[in-house]
Backbone as CSV, one residue per row, in Angstrom:
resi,resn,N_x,N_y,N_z,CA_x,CA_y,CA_z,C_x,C_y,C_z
1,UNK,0.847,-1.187,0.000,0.000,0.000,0.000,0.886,1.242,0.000
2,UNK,-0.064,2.131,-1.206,1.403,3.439,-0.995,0.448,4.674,-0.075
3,UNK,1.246,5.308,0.787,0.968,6.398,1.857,1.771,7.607,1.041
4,UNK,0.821,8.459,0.870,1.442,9.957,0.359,0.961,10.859,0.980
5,UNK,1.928,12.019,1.384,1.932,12.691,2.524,3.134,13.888,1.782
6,UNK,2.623,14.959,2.657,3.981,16.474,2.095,5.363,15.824,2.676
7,UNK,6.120,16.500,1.282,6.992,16.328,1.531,8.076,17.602,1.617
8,UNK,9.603,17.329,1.764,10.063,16.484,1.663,10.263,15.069,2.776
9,UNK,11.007,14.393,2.647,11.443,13.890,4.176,11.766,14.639,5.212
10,UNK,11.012,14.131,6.708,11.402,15.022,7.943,10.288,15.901,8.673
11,UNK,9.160,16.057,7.119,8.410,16.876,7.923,7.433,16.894,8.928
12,UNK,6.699,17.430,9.150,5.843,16.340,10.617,4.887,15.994,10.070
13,UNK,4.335,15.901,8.543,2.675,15.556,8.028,4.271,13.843,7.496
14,UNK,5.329,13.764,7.942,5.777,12.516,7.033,6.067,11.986,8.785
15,UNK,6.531,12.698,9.659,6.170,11.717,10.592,5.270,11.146,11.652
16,UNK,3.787,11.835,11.204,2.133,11.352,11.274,2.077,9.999,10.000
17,UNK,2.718,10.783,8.989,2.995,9.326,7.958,3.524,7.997,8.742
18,UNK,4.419,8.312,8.787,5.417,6.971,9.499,4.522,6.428,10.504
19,UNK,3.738,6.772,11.635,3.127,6.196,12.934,2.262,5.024,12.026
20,UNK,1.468,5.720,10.738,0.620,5.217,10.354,0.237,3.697,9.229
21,UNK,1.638,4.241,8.806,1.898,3.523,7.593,2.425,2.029,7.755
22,UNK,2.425,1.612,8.860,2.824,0.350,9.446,4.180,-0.379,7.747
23,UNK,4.774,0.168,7.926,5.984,-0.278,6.573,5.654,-0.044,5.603
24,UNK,4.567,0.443,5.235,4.158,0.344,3.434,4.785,1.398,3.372
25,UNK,4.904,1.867,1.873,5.923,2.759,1.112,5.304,3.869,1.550
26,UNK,6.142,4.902,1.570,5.713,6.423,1.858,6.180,6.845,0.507
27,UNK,5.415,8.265,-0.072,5.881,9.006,-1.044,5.330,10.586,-0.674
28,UNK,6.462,11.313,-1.365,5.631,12.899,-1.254,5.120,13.781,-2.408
29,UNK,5.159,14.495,-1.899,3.844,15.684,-2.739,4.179,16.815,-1.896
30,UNK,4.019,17.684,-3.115,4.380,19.435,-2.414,3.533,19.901,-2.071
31,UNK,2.187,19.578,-2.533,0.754,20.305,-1.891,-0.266,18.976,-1.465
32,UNK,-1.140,19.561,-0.481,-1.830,18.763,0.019,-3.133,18.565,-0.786
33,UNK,-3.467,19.169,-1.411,-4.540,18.845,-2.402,-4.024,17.970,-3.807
34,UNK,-2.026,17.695,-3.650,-1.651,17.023,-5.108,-2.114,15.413,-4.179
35,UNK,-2.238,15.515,-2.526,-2.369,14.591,-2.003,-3.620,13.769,-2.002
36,UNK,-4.504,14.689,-1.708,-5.971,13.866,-1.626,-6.419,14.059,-3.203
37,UNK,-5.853,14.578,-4.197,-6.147,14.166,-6.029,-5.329,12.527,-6.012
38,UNK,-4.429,12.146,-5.390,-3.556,10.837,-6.032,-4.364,10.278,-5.261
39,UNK,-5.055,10.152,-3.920,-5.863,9.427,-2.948,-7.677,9.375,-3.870
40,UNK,-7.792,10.224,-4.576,-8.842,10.375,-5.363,-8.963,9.188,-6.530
41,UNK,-7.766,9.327,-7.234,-7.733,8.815,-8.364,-7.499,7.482,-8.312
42,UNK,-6.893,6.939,-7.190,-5.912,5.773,-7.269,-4.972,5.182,-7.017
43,UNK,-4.538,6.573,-7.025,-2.687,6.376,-7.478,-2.239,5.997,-5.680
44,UNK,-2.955,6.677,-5.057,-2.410,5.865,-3.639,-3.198,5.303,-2.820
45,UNK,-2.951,4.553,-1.801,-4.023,4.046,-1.706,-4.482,4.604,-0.183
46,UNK,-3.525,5.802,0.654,-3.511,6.277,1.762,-2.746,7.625,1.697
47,UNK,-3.489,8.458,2.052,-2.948,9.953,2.540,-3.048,10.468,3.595
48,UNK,-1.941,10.911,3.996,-2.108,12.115,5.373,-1.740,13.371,5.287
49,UNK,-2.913,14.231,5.545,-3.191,15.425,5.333,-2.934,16.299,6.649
50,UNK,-2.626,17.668,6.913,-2.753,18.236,8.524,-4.199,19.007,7.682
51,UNK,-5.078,19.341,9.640,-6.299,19.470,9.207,-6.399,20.760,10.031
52,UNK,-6.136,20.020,11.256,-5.473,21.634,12.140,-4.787,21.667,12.819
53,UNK,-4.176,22.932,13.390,-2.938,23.061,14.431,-3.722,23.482,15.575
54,UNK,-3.195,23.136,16.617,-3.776,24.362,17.785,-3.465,25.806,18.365
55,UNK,-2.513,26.170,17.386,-2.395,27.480,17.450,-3.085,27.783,16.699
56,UNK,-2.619,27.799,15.406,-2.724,28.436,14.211,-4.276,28.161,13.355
57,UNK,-4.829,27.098,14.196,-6.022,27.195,13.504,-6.320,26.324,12.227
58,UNK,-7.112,26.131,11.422,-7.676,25.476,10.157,-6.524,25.562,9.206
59,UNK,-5.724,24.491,8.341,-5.254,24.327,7.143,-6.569,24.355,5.998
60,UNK,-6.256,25.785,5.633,-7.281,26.176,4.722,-7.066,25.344,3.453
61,UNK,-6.094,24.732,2.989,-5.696,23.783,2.024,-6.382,22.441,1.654
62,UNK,-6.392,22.479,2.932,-6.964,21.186,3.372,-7.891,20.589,3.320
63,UNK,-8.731,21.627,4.228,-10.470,21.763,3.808,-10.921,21.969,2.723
64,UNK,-10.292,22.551,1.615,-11.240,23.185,0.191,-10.693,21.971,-0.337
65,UNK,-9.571,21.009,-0.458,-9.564,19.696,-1.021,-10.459,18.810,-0.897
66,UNK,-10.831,18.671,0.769,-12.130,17.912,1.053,-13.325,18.271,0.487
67,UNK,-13.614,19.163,-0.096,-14.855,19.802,-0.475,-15.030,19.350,-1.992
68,UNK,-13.660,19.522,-2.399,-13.120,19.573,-3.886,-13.138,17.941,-4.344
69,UNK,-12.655,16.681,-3.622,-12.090,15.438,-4.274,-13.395,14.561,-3.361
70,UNK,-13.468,13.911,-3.594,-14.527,12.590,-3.312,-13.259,11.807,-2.713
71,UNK,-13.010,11.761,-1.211,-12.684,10.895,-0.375,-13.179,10.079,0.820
72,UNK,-12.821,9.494,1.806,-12.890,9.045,2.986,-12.134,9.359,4.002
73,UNK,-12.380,10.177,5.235,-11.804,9.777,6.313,-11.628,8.865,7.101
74,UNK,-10.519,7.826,7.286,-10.627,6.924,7.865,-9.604,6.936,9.336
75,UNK,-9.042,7.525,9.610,-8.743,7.499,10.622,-7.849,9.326,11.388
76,UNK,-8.203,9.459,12.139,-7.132,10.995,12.329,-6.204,10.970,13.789
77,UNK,-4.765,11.498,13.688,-3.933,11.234,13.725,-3.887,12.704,14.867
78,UNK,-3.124,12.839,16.291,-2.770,13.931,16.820,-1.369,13.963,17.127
79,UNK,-0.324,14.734,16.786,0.767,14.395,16.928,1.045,15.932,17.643
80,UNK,2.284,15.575,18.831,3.002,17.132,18.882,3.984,17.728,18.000
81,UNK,3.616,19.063,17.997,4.839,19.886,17.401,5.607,20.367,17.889
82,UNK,6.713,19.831,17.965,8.355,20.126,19.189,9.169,20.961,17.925
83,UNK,8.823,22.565,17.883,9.994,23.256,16.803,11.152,23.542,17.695
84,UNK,12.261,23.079,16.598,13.716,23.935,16.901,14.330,24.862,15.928
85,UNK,15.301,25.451,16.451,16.047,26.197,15.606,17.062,25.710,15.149
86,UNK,17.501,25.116,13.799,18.293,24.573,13.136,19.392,25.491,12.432
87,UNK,20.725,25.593,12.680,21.190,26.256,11.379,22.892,25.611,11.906
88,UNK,23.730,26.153,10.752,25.119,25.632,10.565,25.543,26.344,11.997
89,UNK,25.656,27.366,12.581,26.122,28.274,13.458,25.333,29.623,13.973
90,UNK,25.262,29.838,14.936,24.843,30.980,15.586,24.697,32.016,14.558
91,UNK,25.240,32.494,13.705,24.906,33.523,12.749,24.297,33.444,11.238
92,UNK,23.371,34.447,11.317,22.341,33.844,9.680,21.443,34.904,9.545
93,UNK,21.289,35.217,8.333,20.515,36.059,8.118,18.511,36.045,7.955
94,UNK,18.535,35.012,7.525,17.368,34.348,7.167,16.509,33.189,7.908
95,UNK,15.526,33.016,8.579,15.315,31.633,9.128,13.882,31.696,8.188
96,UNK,14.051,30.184,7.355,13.219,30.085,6.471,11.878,28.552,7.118
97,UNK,10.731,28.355,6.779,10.059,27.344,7.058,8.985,27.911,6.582
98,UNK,7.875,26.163,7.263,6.584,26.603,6.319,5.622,27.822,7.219
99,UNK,4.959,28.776,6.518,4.100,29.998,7.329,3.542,29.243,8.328
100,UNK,2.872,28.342,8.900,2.422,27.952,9.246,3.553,27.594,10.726
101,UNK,5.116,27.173,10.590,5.701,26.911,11.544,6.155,28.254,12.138
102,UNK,6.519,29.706,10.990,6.626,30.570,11.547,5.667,31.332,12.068
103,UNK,4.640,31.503,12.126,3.417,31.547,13.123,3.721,31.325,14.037
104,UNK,3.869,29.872,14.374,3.993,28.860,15.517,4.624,29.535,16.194
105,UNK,5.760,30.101,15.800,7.303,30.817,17.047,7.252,32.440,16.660
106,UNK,5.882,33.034,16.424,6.277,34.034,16.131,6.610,35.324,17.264
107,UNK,6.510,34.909,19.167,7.073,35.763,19.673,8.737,34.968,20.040
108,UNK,8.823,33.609,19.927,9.896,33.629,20.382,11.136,34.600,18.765
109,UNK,10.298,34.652,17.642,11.189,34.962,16.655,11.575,36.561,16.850
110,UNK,10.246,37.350,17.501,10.322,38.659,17.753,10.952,38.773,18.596
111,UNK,11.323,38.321,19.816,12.071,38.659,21.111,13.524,38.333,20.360
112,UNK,13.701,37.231,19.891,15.410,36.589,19.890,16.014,37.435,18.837
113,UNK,15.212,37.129,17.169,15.895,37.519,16.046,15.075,38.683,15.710
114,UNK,15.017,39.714,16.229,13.753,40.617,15.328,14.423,41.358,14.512
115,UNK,15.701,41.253,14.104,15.676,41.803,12.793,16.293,41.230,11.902
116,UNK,16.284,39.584,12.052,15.930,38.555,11.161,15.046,38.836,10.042
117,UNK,15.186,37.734,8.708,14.384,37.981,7.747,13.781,36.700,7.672
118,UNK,12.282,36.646,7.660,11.235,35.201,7.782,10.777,35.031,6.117
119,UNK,11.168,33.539,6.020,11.116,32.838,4.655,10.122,31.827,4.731
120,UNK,8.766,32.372,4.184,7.964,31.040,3.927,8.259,29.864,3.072
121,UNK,8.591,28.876,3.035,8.811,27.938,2.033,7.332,26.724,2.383
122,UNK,7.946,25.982,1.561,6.708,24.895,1.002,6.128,23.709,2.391
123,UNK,7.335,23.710,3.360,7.569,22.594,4.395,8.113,23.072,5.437
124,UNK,8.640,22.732,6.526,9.550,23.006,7.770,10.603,21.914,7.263
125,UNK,10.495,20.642,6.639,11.490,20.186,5.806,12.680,20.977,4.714
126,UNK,12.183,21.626,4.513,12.609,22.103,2.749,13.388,23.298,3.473
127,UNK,12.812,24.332,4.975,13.482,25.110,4.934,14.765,24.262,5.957
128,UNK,14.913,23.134,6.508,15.873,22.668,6.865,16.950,22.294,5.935
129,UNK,16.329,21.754,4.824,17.444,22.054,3.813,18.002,23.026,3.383
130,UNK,17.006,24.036,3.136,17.680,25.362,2.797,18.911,25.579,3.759
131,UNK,18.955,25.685,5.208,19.750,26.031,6.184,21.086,25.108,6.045
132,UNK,20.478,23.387,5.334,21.546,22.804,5.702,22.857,23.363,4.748
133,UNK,22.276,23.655,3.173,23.092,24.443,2.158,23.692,25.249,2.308
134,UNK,23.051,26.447,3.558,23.533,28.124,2.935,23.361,28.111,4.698
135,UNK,24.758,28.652,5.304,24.748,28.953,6.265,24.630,30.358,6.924
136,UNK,23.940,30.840,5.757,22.938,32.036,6.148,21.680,31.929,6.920
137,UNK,21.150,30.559,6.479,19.856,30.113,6.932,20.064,29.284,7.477
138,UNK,19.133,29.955,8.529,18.165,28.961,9.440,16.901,28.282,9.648
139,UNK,16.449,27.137,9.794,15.344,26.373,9.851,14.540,26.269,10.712
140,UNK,13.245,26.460,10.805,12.459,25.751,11.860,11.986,24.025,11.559
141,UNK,12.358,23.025,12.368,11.575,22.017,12.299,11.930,20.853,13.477
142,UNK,11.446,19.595,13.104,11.729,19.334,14.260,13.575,18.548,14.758
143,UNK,13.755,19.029,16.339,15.214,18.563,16.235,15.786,17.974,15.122
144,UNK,15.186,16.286,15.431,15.810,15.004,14.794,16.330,15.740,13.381
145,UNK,16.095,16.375,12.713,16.694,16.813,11.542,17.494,17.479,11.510
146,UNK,18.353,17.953,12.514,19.740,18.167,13.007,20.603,17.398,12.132
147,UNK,21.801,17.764,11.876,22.685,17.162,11.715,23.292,16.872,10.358
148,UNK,24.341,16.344,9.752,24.837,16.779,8.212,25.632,18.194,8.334
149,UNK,25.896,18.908,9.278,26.240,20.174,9.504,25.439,20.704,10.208
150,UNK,24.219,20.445,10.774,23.103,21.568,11.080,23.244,21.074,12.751
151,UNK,23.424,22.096,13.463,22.880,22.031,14.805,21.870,22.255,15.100
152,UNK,21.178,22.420,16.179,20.109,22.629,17.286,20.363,23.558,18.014
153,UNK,20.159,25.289,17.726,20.149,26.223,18.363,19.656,26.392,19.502
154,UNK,18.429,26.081,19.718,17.022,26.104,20.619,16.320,25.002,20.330
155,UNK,15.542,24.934,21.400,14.521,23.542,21.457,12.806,24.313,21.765
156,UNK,12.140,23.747,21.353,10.714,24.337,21.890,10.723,25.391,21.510
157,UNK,10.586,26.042,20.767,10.671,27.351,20.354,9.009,28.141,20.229
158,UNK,8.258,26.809,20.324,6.558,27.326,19.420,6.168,28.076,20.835
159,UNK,5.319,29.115,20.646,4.618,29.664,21.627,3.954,29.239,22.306
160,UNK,3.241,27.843,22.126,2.695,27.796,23.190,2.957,26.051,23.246
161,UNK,3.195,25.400,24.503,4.050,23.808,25.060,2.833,22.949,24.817
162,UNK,1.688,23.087,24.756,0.767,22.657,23.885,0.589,22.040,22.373
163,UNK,1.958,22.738,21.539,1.250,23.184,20.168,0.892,21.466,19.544
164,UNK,0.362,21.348,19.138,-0.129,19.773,18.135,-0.843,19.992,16.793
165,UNK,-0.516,19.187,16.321,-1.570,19.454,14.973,-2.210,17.666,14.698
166,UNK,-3.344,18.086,14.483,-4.827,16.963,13.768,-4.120,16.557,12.146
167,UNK,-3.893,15.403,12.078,-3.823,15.286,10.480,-4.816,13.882,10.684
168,UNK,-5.271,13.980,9.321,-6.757,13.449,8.754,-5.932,12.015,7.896
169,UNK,-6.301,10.787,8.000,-5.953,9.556,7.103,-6.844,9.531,5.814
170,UNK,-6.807,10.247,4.660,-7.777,9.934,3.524,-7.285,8.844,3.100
171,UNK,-8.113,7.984,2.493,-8.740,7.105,1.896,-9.539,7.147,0.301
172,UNK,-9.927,6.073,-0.476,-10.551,6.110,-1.455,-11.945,6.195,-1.213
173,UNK,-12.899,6.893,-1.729,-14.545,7.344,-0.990,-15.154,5.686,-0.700
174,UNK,-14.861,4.639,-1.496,-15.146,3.835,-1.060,-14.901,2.720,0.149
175,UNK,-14.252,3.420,0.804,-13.905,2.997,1.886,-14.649,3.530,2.948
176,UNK,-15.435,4.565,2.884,-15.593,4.935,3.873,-16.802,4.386,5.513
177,UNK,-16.276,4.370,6.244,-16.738,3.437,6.825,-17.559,4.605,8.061
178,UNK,-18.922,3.113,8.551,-19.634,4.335,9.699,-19.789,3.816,10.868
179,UNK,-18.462,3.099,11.465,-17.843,2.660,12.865,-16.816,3.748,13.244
180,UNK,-17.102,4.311,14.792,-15.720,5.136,15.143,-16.396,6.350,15.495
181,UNK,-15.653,7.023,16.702,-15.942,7.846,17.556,-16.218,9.030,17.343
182,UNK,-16.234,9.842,15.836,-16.107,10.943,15.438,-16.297,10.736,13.790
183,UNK,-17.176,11.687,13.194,-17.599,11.362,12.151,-17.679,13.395,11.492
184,UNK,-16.984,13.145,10.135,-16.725,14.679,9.517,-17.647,14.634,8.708
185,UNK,-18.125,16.252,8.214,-19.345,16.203,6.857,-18.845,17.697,6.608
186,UNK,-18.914,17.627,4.861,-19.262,18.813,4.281,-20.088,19.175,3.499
187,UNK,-20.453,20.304,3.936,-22.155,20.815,3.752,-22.195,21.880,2.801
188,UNK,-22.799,22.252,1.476,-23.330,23.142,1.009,-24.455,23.413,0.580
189,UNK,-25.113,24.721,1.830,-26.383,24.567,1.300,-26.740,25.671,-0.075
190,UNK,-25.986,25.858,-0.921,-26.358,26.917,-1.932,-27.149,27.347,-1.679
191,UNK,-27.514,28.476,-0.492,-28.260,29.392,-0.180,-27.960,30.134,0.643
192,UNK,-28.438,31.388,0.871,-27.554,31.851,2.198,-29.485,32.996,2.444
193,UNK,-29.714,32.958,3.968,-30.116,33.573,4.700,-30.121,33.906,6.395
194,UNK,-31.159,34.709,6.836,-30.748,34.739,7.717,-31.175,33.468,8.900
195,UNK,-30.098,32.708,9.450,-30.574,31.701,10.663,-30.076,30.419,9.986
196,UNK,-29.554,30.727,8.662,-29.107,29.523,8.167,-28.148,28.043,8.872
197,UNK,-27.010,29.081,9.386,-25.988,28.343,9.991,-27.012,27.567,11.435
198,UNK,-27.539,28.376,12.365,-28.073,28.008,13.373,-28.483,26.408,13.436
199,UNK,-29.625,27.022,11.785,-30.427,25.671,12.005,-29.845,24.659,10.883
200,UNK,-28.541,24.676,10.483,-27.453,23.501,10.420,-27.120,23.201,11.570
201,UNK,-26.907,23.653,12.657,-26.307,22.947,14.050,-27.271,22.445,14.117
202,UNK,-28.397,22.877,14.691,-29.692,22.399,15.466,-29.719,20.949,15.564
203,UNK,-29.929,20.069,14.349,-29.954,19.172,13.979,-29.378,18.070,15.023
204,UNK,-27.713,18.585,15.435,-27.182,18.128,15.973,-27.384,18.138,17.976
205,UNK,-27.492,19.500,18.003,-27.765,19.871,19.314,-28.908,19.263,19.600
206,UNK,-29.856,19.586,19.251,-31.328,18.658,19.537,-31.101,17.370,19.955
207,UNK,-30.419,16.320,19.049,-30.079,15.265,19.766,-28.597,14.822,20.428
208,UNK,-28.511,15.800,20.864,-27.399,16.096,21.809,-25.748,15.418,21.217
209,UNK,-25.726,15.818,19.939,-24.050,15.451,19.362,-23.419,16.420,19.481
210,UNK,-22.146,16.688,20.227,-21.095,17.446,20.205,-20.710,17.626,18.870
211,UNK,-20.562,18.995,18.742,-19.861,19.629,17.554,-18.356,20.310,17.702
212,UNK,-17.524,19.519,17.567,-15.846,20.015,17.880,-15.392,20.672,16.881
213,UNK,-15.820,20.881,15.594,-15.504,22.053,14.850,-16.102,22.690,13.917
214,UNK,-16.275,23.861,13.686,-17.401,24.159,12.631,-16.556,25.358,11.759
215,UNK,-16.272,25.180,10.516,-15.827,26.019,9.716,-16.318,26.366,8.407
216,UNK,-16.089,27.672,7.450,-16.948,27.834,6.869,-15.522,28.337,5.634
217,UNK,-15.868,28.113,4.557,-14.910,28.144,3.449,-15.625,28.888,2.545
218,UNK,-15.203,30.167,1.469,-15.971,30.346,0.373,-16.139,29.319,-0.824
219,UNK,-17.031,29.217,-1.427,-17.666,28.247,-2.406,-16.866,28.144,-3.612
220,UNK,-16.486,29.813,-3.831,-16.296,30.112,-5.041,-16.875,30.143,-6.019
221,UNK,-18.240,30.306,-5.918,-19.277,30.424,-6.807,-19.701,31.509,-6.770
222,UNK,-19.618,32.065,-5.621,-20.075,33.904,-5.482,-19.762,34.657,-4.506
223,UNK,-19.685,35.903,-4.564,-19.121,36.462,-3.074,-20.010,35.928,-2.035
224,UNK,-19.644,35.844,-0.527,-20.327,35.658,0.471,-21.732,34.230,0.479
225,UNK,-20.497,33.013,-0.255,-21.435,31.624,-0.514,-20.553,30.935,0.140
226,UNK,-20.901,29.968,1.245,-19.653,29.192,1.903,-20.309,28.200,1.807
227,UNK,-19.221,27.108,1.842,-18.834,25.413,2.368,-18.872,25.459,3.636
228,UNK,-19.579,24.663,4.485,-19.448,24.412,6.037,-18.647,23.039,6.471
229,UNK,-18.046,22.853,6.786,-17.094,21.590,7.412,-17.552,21.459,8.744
230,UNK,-18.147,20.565,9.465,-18.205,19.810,10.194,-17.798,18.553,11.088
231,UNK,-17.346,18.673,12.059,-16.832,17.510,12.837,-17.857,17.554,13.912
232,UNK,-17.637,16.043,14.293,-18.893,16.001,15.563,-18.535,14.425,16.430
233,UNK,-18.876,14.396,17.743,-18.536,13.320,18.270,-19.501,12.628,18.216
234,UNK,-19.815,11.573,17.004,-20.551,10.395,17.346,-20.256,10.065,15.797
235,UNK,-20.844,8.503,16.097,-20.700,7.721,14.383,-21.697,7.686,13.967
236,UNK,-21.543,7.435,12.361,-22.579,7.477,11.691,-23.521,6.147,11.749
237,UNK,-23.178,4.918,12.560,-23.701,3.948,12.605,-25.020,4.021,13.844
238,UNK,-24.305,5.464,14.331,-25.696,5.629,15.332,-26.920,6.305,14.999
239,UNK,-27.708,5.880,15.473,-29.526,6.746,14.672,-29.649,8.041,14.559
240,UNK,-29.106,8.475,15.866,-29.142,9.699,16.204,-28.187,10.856,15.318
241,UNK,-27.311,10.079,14.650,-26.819,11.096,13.973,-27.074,10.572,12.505
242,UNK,-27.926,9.798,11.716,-28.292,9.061,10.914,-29.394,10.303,10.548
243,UNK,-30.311,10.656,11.927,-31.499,11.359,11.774,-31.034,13.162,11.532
244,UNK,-29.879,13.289,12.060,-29.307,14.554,12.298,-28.816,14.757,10.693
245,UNK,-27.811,14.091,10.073,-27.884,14.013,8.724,-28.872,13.977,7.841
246,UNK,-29.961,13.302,8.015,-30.999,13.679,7.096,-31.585,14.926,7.042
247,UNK,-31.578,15.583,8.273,-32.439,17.363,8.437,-31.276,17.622,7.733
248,UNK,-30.284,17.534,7.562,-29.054,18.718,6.909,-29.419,18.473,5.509
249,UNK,-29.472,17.065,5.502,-29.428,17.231,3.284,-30.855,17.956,3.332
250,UNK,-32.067,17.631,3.817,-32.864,18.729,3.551,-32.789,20.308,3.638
251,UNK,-32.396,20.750,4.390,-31.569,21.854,4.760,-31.203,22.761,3.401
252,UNK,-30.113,21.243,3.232,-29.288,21.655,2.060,-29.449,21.290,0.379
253,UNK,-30.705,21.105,0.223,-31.643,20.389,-0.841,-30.958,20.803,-2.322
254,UNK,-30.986,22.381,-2.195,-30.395,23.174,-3.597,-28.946,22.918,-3.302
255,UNK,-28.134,22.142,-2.361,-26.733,22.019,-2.491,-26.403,20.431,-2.704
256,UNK,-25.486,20.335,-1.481,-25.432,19.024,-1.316,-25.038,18.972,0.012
257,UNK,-24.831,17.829,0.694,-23.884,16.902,1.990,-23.090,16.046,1.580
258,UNK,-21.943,16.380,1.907,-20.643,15.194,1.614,-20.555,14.616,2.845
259,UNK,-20.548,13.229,3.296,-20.176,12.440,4.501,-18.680,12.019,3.837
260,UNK,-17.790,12.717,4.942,-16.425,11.907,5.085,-16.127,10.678,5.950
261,UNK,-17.246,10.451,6.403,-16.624,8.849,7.212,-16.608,9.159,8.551
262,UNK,-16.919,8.068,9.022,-16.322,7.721,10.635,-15.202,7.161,11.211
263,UNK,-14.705,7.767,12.085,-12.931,7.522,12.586,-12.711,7.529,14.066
264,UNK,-11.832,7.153,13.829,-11.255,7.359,15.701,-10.313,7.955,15.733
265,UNK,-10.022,8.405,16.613,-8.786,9.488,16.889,-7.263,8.416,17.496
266,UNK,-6.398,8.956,17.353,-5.207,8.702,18.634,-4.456,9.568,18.070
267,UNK,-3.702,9.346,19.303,-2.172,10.151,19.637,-1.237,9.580,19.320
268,UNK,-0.061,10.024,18.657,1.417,9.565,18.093,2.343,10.800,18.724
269,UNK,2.945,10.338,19.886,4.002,11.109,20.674,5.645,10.728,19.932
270,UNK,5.714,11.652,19.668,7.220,12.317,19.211,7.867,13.276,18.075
């Protein structure tokens, strides 16, 4: 079985890969939507995607893929994010990584280096390479990718000793299964008024399902038309959210409901 996940090697959506992939081949991809298109088509038969961080909030990438490709969620993945500061030596002009990691450290970057220059690149991988090349630059990512020349400036660097990120196991849509503790949906109701969103929850609240995330994406069909993403704690094998799904596709009659599957969660420490 092939597992495709961002790359390059090192990064933390490849070592949510690794926990998961029990030996089958890993491969990468520079964007996460080239990820869930090869998980779409065929070409792999497992992807891991990040879905969110707990700082930083929603991988907007992420979500408009789910909206975009006909997949399955089959299982989601919580891993910590331990950033360091990587570079050849104490002096550098540049510390490069993905926006998303420089976020992550953005007061320890203001207090230490503030008149440093911040380089978004594609990965927290890619800017470790950058650093390992040009000892101008410096990297954010995690330790273990030390080394070849590159030290470990700092350890823990992210703002807050918390930080983790959610990555999502896609699957081929036919897989998708409705056993497991937590079950995702995306919703468009091609319509917009007022009380709309409300009475999309309702559904759920009424019969008392926790809703752990609710986000809203533009459609791209018109200004001020969104995609709603949904997570919620219960499976789809239960009635109660069997019945909660049906008020939504009505709801959402002139749109649609995408069910991503039912999953279970765990934790992968390191």
């Amino acid at each position: 079985m092939t597992v495709v996940t961002l790359g390059p090697e090192g990064t933390y959506s490849h070592r949510a890969a690794r926990a998961v992939a029990d030996g089958d081949e890993i491969v990468f991809r520079q964007s996460v939507t080239a990820i869930v298109d090869a998980v779409s088509s065929g070409e792999a038969a497992r992807g891991v995607v990040p879905i969110e961080n707990s700082i930083e909030g929603s991988v907007t990438e992420s979500l408009d893929a789910l909206a975009e490709y006909e997949v399955a969620v089959v299982r989601e993945v919580v891993t910590p994010i331990k950033h360091g500061l990587l570079a050849q030596g104490p002096e550098f002009d540049t510390v490069a990584s993905h926006s998303q990691a420089l976020a992550q450290c953005r007061t320890y970057l203001e207090t230490e280096y503030p008149d440093t220059a911040l380089e978004a690149v594609a990965s927290t991988a890619q800017g470790v390479e950058y650093a390992r090349e040009d000892p101008s630059i410096a990297g954010i990512g995690h330790p273990d990718n030390a080394g070849d020349g590159l030290e470990v400036l700092a350890e823990n660097i992210q703002d807050q000793s918390s930080n983790a990120t959610r990555f999502f196991v896609v699957a081929p849509a036919s897989e998708r299964a409705d056993g497991g503790g937590k079950s995702s949906f995306v919703v468009y109701p091609n319509t917009n008024y007022p009380g709309l969103l409300l009475e999309l929850l309702e559904p759920f609240a009424d019969r008392n399902i926790n809703l752990t995330r609710v986000e809203s994406r533009p459609s791209g069909e018109r200004l001020g038309d969104y995609v709603f993403h949904l997570d919620v704690e219960a499976g789809l094998y239960e009635e109660r959210t069997q019945a909660a799904v049906a008020d939504i596709e009505e709801l959402a009659r002139n749109g649609w409901v995408r069910s991503l599957g039912s999953y279970d969660l765990e934790h992968v420490v390191g």
